[in-house]
N, C-alpha and C positions, 0 to 999 in steps of 0.2 A: 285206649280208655279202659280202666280197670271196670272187671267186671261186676253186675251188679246184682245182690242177690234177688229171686224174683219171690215173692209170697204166694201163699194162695188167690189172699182175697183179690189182690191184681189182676190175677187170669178170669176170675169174674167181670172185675168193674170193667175188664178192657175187650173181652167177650165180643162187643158188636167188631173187634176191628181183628180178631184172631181166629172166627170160625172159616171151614175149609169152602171154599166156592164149589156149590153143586151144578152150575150153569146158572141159563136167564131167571130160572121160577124160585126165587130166593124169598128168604126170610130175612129180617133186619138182621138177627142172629149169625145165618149162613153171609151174609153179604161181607168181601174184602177188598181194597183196592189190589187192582193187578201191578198199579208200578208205586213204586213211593215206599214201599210196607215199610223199610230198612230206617224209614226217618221218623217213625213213630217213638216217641221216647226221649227224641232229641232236640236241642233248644232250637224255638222260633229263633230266625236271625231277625236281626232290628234293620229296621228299614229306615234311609234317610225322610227326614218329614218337609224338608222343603221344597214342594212339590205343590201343583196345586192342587186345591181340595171343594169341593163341592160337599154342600151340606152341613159343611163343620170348619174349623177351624184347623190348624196343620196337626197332626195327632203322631208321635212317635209308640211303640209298643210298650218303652217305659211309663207314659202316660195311662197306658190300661194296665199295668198290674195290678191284678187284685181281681178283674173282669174274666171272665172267660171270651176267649174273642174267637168270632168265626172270618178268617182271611179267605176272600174265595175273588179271583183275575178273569176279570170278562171283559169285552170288545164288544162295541154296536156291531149291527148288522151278522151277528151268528145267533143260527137261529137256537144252535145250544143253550147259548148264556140266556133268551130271549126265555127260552123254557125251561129255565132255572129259576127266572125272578121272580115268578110266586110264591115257592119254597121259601126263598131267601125272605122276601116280606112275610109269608105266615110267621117263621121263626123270629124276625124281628121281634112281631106282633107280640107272639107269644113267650121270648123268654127276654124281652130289655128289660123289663122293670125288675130282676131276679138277677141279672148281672150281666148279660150276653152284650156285648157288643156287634157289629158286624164292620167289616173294613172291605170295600170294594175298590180291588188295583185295576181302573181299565191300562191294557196293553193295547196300542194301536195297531194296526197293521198294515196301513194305508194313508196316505197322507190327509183327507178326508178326517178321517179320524180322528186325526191330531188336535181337531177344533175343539178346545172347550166348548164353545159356543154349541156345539154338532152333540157332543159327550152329555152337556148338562140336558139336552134335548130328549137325550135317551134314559136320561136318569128319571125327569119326571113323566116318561111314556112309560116307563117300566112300575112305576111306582116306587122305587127307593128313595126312603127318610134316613137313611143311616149315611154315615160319612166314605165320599166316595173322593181317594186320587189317580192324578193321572202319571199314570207310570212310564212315560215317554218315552223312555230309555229305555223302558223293559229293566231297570238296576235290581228294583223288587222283585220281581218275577225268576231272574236269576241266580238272587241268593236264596231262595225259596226251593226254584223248583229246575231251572232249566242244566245248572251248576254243578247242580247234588245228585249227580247219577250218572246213568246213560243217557241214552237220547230218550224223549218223550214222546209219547204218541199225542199229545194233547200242551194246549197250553193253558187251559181255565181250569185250573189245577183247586180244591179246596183244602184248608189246613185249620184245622180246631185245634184249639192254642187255650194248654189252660192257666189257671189263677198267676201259676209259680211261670209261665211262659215258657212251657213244655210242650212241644206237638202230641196229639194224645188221638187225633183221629186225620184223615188226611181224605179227599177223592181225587182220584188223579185224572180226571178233566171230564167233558163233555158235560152229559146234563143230567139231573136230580129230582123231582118230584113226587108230590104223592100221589098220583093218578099214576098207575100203572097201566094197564092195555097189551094189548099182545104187541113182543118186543119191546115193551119198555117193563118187565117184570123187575129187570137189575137197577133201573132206575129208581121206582119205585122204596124196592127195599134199600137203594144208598138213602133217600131221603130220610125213610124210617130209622137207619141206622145211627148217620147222624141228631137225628130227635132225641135218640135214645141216649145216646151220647152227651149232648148237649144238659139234660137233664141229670147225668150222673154228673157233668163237675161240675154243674152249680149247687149240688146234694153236697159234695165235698167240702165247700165251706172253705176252700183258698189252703188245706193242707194236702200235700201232694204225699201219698202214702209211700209208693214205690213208682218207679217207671222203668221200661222194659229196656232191655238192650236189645237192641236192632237184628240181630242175627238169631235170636229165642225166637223174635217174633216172625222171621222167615223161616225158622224150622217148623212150625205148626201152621203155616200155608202152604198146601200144596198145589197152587193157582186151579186151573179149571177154563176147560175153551169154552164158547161162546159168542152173541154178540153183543158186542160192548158201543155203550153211546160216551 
């Protein structure tokens, strides 16, 4: 892929996903996934939409261009994803009517699982209003996230997808929130990171100014140990 030039104001707007990890006690700012970085920048892949869906109707990615959409892959009974889905509904709450979609792929892992019946049960225990499919196969999961690299530490992978259907922030699994607490400081600052995020490309207005190439934005992370949810 031909290189692409990078601006200044890009290292700004994209700031919450290219500062250096100082460990757990982070800042929205300081906060960066440790796997995935490489795919920031590069097109969301389209996922088949017949599949089925709770809460909506069948939705392909071409049907949201124009939305900013948050893609994030959860499974009942983890208690990760479990304490995730207040985040997910705050941000619902607070950024649909401004553009934000949200797309919940459950992966099963159990035959259990498998149940719509079982799925729709945890939808409305969780409180999710947004459109949720079942990714049986795991097909979505893997042109995403399982495909596009090495191995993963995680499978409830997040991907913020903006207007033009550009990846432009990503979490690479476990779990997000705004209550932090001792050990969950990194959690914390991912939710805040994505806020911050989410709010810069609906500011955008659907024109994508620049986007990075994948190896820039691995030069300017230098990861950082810790513990990670």
């Amino acid at each position: 892929m031909a290189a692409l030039r990078i601006f200044p104001s890009i290292l700004v707007a994209l700031s919450f996903s290219l500062a250096v990890s100082a460990g757990d006690k982070q800042t929205a700012a300081e906060w960066v996934p440790r796997e995935g970085l490489e795919l920031i920048g590069t097109p969301a892949p389209a996922w088949n939409p017949e599949k089925i869906w709770l809460n909506s109707e069948p939705l392909s990615l071409e049907d949201l261009r124009g939305k900013v959409v948050l893609v994030r892959f959860w499974l009942i009974e983890c208690p990760l994803c479990e304490n995730t889905a207040p985040a997910l509904n705050a941000l619902y709450r607070k950024y649909r009517e401004s553009g934000l979609e949200i797309i919940g792929f459950h992966h099963p892992k159990s035959k259990h699982s498998r149940s719509p019946r079982v799925v729709k049960r945890y939808v409305k225990a969780y409180g999710f209003r947004f459109p949720v499919a079942l990714d049986d196969d795991w097909e979505t999961l893997r042109k995403f996230w399982l495909s596009r690299g090495k191995d993963r530490t995680f499978t409830s992978a997040s991907f913020l997808i903006d207007r033009k259907g550009i990846i432009r922030w990503l979490h690479d699994g476990g779990e997000y929130h705004r209550e932090g607490g001792e050990g969950h400081e990194r959690c914390a600052a991912a939710y805040q990171s994505l806020d911050a995020a989410i709010d810069k490309l609906l500011s955008e207005g659907g024109y994508l100014r620049a986007a990075l190439e994948p190896p820039s934005a691995r030069s300017l992370y230098s990861g950082g140990e810790g513990k990670f949810h």
